[in-house]
C-alpha positions as CSV (number, residue, x, y, z in Angstrom):
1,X,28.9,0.5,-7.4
2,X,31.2,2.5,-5.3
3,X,29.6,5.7,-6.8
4,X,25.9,3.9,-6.1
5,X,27.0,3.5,-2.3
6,X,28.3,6.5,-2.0
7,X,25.3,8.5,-2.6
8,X,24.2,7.1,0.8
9,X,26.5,9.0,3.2
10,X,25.7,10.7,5.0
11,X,22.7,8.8,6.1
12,X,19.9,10.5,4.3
13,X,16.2,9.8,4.3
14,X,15.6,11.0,1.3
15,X,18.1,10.0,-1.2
16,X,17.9,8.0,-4.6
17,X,16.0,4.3,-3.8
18,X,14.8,5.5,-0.3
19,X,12.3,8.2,-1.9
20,X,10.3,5.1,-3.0
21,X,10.6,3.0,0.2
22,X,9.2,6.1,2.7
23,X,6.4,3.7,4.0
24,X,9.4,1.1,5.1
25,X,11.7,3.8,6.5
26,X,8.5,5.5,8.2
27,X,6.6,2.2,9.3
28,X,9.2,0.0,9.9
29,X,12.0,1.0,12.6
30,X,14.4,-1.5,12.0
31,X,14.2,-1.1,7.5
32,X,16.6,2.1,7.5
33,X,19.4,0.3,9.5
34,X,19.6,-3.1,7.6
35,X,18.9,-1.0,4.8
36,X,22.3,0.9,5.1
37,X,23.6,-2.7,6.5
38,X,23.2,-3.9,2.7
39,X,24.0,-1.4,0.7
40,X,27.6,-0.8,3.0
41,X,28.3,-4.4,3.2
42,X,28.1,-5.0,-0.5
43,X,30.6,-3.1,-1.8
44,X,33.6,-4.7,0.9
45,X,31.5,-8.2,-0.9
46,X,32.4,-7.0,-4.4
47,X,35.6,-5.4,-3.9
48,X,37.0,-8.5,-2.0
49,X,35.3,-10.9,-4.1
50,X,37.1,-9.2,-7.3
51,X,40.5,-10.5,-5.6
52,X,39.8,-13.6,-5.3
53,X,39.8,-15.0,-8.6
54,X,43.1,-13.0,-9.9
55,X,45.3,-16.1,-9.8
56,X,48.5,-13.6,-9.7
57,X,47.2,-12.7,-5.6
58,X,46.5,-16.5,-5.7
59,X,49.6,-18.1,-6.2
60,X,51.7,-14.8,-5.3
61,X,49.9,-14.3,-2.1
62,X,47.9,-16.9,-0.4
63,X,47.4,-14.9,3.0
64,X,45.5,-12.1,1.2
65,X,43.5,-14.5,-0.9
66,X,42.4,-15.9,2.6
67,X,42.1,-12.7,4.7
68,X,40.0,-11.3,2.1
69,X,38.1,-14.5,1.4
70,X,37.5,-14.8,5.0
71,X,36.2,-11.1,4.1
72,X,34.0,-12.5,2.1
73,X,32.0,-14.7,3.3
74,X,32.1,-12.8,7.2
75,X,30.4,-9.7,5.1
76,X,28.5,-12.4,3.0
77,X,26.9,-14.8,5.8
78,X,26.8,-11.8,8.5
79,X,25.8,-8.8,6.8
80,X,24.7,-8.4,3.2
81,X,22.6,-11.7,2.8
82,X,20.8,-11.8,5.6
83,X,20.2,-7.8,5.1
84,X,19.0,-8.6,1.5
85,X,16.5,-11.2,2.7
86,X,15.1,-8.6,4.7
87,X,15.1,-5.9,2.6
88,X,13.7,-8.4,-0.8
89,X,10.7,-9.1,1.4
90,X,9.7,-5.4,1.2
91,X,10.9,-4.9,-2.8
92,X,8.8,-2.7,-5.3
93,X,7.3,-5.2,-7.7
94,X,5.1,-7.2,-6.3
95,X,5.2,-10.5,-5.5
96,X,7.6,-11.7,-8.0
97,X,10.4,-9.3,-7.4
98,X,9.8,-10.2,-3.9
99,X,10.4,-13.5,-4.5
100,X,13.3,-13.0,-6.7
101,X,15.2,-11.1,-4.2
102,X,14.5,-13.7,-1.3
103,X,15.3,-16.8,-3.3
104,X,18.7,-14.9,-4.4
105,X,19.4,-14.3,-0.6
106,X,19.1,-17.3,0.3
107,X,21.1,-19.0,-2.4
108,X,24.0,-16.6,-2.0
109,X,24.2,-17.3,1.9
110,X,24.0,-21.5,0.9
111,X,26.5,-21.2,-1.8
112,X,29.0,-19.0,0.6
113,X,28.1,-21.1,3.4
114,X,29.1,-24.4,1.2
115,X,32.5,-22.7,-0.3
116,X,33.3,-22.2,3.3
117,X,32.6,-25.3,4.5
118,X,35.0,-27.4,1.4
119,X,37.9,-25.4,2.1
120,X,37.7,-26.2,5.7
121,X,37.6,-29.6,4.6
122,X,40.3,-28.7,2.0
123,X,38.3,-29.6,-1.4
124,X,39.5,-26.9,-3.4
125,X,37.9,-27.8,-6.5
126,X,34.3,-27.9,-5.4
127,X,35.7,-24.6,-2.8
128,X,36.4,-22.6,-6.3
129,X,32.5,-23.8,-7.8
130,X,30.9,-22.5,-4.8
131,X,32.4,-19.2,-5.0
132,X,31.8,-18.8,-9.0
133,X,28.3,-19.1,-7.9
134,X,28.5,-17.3,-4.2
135,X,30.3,-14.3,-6.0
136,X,27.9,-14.2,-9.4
137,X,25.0,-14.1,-7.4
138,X,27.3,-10.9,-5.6
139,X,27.5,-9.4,-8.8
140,X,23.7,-9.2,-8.8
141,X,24.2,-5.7,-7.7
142,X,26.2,-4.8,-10.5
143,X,24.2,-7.0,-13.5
144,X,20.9,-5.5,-12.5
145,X,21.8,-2.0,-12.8
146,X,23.2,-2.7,-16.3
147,X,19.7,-4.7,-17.3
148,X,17.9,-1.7,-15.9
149,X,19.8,0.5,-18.3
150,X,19.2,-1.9,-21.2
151,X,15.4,-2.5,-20.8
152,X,14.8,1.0,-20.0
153,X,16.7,2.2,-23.3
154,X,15.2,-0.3,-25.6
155,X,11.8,-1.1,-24.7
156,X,10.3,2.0,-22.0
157,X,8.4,-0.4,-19.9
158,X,6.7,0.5,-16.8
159,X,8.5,1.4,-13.5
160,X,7.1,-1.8,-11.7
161,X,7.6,-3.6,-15.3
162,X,11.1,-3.1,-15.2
163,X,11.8,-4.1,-11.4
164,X,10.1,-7.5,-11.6
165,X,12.0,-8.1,-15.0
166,X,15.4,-7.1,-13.3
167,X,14.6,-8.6,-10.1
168,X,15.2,-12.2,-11.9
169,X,17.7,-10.3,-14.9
170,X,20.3,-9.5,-12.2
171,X,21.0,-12.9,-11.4
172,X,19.9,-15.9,-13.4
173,X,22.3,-14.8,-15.9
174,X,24.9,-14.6,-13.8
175,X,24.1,-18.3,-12.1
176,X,24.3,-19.4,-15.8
177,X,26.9,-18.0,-16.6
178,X,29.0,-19.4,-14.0
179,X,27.4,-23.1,-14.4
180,X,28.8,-23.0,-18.0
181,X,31.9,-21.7,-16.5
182,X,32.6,-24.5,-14.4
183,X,31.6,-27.0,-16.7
184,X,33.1,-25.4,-19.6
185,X,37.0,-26.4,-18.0
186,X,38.0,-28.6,-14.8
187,X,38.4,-26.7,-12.3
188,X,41.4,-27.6,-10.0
């Protein structure tokens, strides 16, 4: 992901995803900057989010787990979901990737918002289920790519084919996954 973000510094135009979004960047003045708002935001998202389930920083070192939770869910509520909301309203694919995209948004702002709100009322066991879900639905990023790869490789479906395919791909799974997570062992 880091190598993904880094393609977009400098600011360019005409780099990678953004040679396919020219009417946006051209039509739309404020596309580019919420754009780069996203796609800057989500990796401090993922790398703090990786943190906070190593129970080593947990137990060893409960300020960082905090700091960078509060990390988190500032880049989360702030920055990359809102941005994403935006930017899923304008995705390639139609209206079903559109949907995808907004409907992820949305969930991964409510989920954050929730873990946020039980540990400030200091229910850690429903805190950690909110941010299993909060930080799969992060990991969209990553799972989508990887489904992109797959379908791509397997079955050469059509450009559009693929994005409305991986628009859903890149984070159902995830959801599930985590669901069976949390009710596959108490979480404390």
């Amino acid at each position: 992901m880091l190598q993904i973000t880094l393609r977009y510094i400098p600011f360019d135009r005409e780099v990678s995803f953004l040679q396919i979004k020219q009417t946006e960047v051209s039509e739309i003045k404020a596309y580019l900057p919420i754009f780069y708002t996203h796609v800057y935001s989500a990796i401090f998202v993922l790398l703090a989010g990786f943190t906070q389930f190593n129970s080593k920083i947990l137990v060893n070192y409960p300020r960082v787990h905090k700091t960078l939770g509060y990390l988190y869910v500032g880049f989360v509520l702030l920055l990359a979901s809102p941005s994403g909301i935006f930017i899923g309203w304008f995705a390639n694919g139609g209206l079903i990737a559109k949907t995808s995209f907004i409907i992820l948004g949305i969930l991964w702002f409510l989920f954050t918002l929730k873990a946020i709100l039980l540990i400030l009322k200091r229910d850690i066991p429903e805190h950690k289920k909110f941010m299993y879900r909060s930080f799969a639905l992060a990991t969209s990023a990553i799972t989508l790519r990887l489904w992109k790869v797959i379908l791509v490789y397997l079955f050469h479906p059509a450009p559009m084919d693929v994005y409305q395919i991986i628009a859903w791909l890149g984070w159902i799974p995830n959801l599930l996954i985590a669901e069976w997570l949390i009710k596959r062992k108490p979480i404390q």
